[in-house]
C-alpha distance (Angstrom), angle and dihedral (degrees) to the residues before:
residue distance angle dihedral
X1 . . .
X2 4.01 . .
X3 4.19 87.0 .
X4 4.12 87.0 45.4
X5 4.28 83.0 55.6
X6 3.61 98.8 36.4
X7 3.56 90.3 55.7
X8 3.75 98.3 40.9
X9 3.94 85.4 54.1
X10 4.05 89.5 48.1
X11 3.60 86.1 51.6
X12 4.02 97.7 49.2
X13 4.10 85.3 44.2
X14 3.87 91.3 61.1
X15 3.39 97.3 40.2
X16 4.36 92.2 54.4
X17 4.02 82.5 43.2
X18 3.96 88.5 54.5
X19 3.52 94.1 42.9
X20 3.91 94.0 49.9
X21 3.49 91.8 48.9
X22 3.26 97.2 57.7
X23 3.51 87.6 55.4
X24 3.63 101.8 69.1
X25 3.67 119.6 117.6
X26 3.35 132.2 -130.7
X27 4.16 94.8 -108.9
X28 3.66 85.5 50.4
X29 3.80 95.4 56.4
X30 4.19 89.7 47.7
X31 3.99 87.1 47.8
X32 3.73 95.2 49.1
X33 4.54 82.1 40.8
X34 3.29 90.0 51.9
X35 3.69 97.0 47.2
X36 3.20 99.3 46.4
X37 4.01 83.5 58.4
X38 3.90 90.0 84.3
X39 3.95 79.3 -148.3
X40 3.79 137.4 113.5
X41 3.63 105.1 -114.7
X42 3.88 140.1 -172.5
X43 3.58 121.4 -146.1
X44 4.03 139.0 175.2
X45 3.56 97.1 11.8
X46 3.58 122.4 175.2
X47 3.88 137.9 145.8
X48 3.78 139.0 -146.9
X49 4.09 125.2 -108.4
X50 3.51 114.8 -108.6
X51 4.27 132.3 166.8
X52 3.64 118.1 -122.0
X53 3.57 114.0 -73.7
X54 4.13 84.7 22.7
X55 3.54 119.8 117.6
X56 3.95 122.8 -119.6
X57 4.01 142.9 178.9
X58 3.44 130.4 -130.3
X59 4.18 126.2 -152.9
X60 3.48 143.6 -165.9
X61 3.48 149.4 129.7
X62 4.22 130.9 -100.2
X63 3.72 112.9 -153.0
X64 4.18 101.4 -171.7
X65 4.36 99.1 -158.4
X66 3.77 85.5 175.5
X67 3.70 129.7 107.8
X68 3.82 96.9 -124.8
X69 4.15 125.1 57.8
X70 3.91 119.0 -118.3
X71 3.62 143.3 -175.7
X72 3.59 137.5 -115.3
X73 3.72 98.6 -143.1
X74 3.98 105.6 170.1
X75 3.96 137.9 0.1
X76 3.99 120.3 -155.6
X77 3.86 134.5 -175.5
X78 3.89 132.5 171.4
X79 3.97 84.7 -131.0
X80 4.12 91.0 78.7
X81 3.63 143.8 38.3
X82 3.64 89.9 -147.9
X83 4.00 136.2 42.2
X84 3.61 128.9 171.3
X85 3.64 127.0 169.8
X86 4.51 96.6 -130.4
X87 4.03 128.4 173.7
X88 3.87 116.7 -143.3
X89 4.46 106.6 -135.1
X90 3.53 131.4 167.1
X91 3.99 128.5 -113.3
X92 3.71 120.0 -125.1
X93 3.93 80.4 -107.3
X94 3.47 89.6 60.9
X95 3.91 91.5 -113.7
X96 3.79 119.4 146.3
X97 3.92 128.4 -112.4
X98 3.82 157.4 159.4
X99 3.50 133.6 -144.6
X100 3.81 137.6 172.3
X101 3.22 120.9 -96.1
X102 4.05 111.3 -177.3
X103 3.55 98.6 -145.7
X104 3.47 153.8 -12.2
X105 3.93 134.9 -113.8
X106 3.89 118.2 -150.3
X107 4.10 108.0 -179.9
X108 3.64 123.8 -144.4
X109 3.62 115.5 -63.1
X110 3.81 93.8 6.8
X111 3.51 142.1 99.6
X112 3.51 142.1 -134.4
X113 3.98 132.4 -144.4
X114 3.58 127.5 -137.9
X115 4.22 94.2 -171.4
X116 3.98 129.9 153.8
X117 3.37 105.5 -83.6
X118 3.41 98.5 31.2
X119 3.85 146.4 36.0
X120 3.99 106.9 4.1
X121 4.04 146.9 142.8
X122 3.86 110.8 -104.8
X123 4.31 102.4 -153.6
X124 3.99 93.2 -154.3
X125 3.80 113.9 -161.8
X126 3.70 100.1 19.2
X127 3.79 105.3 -148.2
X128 4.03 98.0 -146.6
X129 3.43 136.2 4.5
X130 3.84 119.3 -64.0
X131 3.59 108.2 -147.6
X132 3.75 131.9 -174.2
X133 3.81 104.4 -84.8
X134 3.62 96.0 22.1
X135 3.80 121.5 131.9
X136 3.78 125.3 -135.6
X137 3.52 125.6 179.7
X138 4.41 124.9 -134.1
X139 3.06 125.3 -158.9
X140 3.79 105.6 -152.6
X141 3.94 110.9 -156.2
X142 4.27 117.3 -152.6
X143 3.93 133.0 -164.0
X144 3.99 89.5 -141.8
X145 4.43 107.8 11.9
X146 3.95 117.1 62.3
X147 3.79 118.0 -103.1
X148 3.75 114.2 -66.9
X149 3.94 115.9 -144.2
X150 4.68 99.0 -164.5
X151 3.41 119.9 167.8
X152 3.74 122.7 -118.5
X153 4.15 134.0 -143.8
X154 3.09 120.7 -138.1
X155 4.19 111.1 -140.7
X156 3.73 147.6 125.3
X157 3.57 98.2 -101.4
X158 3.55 144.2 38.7
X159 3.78 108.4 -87.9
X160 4.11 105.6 -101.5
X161 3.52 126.4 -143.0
X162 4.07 127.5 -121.7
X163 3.49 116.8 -91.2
């Protein structure tokens, strides 16, 4: 009888397992991909037009897939005299603003968001014209993870992903 329930449980076990796994979506599988990696990696970046002398904003995500947490400490590109990594927040009279942040801490196995709205890279003093379907280049600077050179899109809108 205890074999007839121990298998019967087995049996109910694997079929929740089956079931769950079916159940994974697709950003799942890239987050558990990507962490696996046991790289620092940059996806969905994308920044905004601007004219020369204009002011624009880059953003993107970090995805850390390594077993220790680092820091994104500085971000440089020939296209600006001026880049600061900023956050946008809210007063508690609902007012609007930005402010400097200095850097950015993604843990182990986590990711960070640089979204509208939110955590991004203002490029001060753009040096040209950033048109739609232009290409800059970052150069994203780490405490822990060499220097990563990513090229950026220039658009209206955030990049979106297929359906």
């Amino acid at each position: 009888m205890k074999r007839a329930l121990w298998w019967g449980f087995l049996a109910v076990l694997l079929a929740g397992l089956t079931l769950t796994a079916g159940c994974t979506s697709e950003e799942e599988v890239e987050s558990l991909e990507a962490f696996a990696a046991d790289t620092m990696r940059v996806d969905d970046a994308w920044a905004r037009p601007a004219p020369e002398g204009g002011t624009s904003a880059a953003y993107f995500t970090l995805i850390n897939g390594t077993a220790a947490a680092d820091t994104l400490n500085a971000v440089r590109t020939p296209v600006a005299t001026d880049v600061e990594i900023h956050e946008s927040y809210e007063t508690e009279e609902g007012l609007s603003g930005m402010r400097a942040v200095g850097s950015i801490p993604v843990g182990s196995r986590e990711r960070a968001a640089l979204r509208p709205g939110g955590l991004h890279v203002m490029l001060i003093g753009v040096t040209q014209p950033l048109e739609e379907e232009d290409t800059l280049t970052l150069q994203l600077e780490f405490a822990e993870h060499e220097t990563k050179t990513i090229a950026v899109p220039v658009r209206m809108e955030p990049p979106t992903s297929p359906d």
